[in-house]
N, C-alpha and C positions, 0 to 999 in steps of 0.2 A: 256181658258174656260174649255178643258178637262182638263188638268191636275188639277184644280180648283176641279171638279166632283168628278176624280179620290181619291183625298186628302180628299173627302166628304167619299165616298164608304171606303174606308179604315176605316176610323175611327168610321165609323156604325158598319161596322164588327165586329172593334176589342170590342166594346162596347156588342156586343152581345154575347162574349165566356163567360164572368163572369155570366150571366145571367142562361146561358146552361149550367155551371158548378154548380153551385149555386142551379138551382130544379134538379140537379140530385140527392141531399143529402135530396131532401123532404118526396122523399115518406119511407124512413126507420125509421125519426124521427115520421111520420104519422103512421108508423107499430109501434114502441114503444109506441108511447098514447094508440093506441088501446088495445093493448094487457096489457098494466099496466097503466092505465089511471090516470094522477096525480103522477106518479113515486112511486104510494103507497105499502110500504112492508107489506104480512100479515103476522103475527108473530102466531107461536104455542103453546098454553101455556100447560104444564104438570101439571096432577096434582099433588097435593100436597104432600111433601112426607110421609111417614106413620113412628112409630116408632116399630121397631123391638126389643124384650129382653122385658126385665122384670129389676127395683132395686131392687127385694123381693128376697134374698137367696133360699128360698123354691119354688116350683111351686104351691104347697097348703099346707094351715096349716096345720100341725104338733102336734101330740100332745106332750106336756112335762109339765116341771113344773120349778118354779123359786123360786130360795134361795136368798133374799134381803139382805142387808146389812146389818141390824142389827138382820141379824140370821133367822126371818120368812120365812115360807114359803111356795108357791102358788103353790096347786096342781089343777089336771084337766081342766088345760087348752091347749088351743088349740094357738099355737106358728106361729109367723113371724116375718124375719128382715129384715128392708129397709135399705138396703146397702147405700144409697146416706144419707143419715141423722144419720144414725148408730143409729137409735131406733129401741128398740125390741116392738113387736104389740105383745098385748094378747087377747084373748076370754073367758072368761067367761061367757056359757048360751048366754043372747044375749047380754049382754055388752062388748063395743069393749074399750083396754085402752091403751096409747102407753106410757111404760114407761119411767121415767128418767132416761139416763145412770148410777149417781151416786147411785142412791136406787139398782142396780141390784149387785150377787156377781158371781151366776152361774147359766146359764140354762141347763139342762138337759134335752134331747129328745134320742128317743129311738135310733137313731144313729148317734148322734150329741153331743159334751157338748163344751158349750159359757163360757168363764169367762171375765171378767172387770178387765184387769191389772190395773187398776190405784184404782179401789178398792183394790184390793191384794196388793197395796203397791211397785208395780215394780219402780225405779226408772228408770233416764233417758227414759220415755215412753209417745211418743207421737204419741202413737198408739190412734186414734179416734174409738171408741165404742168395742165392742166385740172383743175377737180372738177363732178361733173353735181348738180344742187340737187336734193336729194330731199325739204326741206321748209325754208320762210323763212316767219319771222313777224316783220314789220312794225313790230307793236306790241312783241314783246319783243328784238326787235332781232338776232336771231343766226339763224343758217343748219346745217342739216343738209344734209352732203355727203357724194359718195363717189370718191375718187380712182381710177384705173386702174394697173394693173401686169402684165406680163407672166408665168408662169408655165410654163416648157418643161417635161416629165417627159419624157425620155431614153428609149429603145425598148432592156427590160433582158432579151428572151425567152433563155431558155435551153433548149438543144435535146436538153441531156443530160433535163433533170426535165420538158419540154414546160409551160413555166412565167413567164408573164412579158408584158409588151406587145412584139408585134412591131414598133408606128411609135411613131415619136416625137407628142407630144400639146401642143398649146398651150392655157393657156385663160388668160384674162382674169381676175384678181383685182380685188376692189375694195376700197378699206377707207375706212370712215365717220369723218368729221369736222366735228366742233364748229366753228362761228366766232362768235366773240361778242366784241365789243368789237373791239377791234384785234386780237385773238390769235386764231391756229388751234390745235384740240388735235385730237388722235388719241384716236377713243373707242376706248378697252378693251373686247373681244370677251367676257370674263368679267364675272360679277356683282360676284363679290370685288374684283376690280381698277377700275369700275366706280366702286363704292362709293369704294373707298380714293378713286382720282382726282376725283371729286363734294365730298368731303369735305372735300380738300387743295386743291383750285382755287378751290372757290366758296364754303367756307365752310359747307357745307351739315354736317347732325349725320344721315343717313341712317344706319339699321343695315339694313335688307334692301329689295332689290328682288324684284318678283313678276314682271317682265318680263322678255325674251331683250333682252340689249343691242345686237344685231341687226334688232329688229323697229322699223322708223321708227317705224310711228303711236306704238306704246307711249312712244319713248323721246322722239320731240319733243310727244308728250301730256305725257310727264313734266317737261321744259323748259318748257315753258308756263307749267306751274302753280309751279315754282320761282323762273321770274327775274321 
């Protein structure tokens, strides 16, 4: 009969550690309801991003004037260009009027002049709307220009790494080109490419340039003494 007892008492015992192991794990899953009750995460919202820049070439209109295509032409007005659509915006008094690229041939502002290669006749040109002259020489006959384009950079912050732009950002690109003869070319931003194109278009036996193919004086100093 005791060992009976004994074989009883044992196996109470042993029945009783898993129980005493068991609520030692309660009271922390009881501190996690309390404290986040429902395992609910609160989320931070940002606001919204804003946009930065402008697509208007100008900060404020301008005054100039415009020579159409078939030779007319529009004085006292007051001038803007939206680079993302490549129309030129006019004023007159209080009518607002946004021209067709095709009807335009040049605008003229007091420190600026726009022309319409594809009205001028430039071949190979898919250049979209205006180019502003940043150097013409008369005597050798060809134009340094620089077209407009749009450029958005998307607002990418990240709130886990505090990392990133919060607004979105516009800025205005430009890119330089050649007109000579009846053709428009695209100058090459590198030396190497530069060269190669120099080579292959005009004939030229160039091995290096000492110039940024960016910097006008240098590069229509270099045209000059070429054509």
């Amino acid at each position: 009969m005791k060992r009976y007892n004994l074989i009883i008492l044992v196996a109470f015992l042993f029945h009783l550690n898993p129980q005493k192991t068991n609520s030692q794990t309660l009271p922390s899953a009881t501190l996690m309801n309390e404290t986040n009750p429902g395992g609910r995460i609160d989320e931070i919202f940002l606001p919204p991003p804003i946009t930065k820049g402008s697509t208007l070439l100008f900060e404020d209109w301008i005054k100039g004037e415009v020579v159409l295509r078939n030779g007319d032409t529009l004085k006292g007005l007051k001038i803007q260009y939206n680079c993302i659509n490549h129309r030129l915006l006019v004023k007159s008094g209080l009518s607002l009027s946004e021209l067709v690229n095709d009807l335009v041939k040049y605008v003229f502002t007091e420190n600026l002049t726009l022309f319409n290669p594809a009205v001028l006749g430039f071949q190979k040109s898919n250049i979209e709307g205006l180019v502003a002259i940043n150097y013409s020489s008369l005597e050798k006959k060809f134009i340094i220009g620089n077209s407009f384009n749009v450029d958005v950079e998307k607002a990418n912050y990240n709130l886990l790494l505090n990392h990133g732009d919060r607004d979105n950002t516009i800025e205005i690109e430009k890119e330089n080109h050649l007109f000579y003869g009846d053709k428009a070319y695209e100058i090459p931003k590198r030396k190497k490419k530069l060269i190669q194109f120099i080579n292959k278009e005009f004939g030229f036996s160039e091995e290096k340039i000492d110039f940024n193919p960016s910097d006008i004086e240098s590069l229509s100093s270099f045209f000059e003494n070429r054509f």
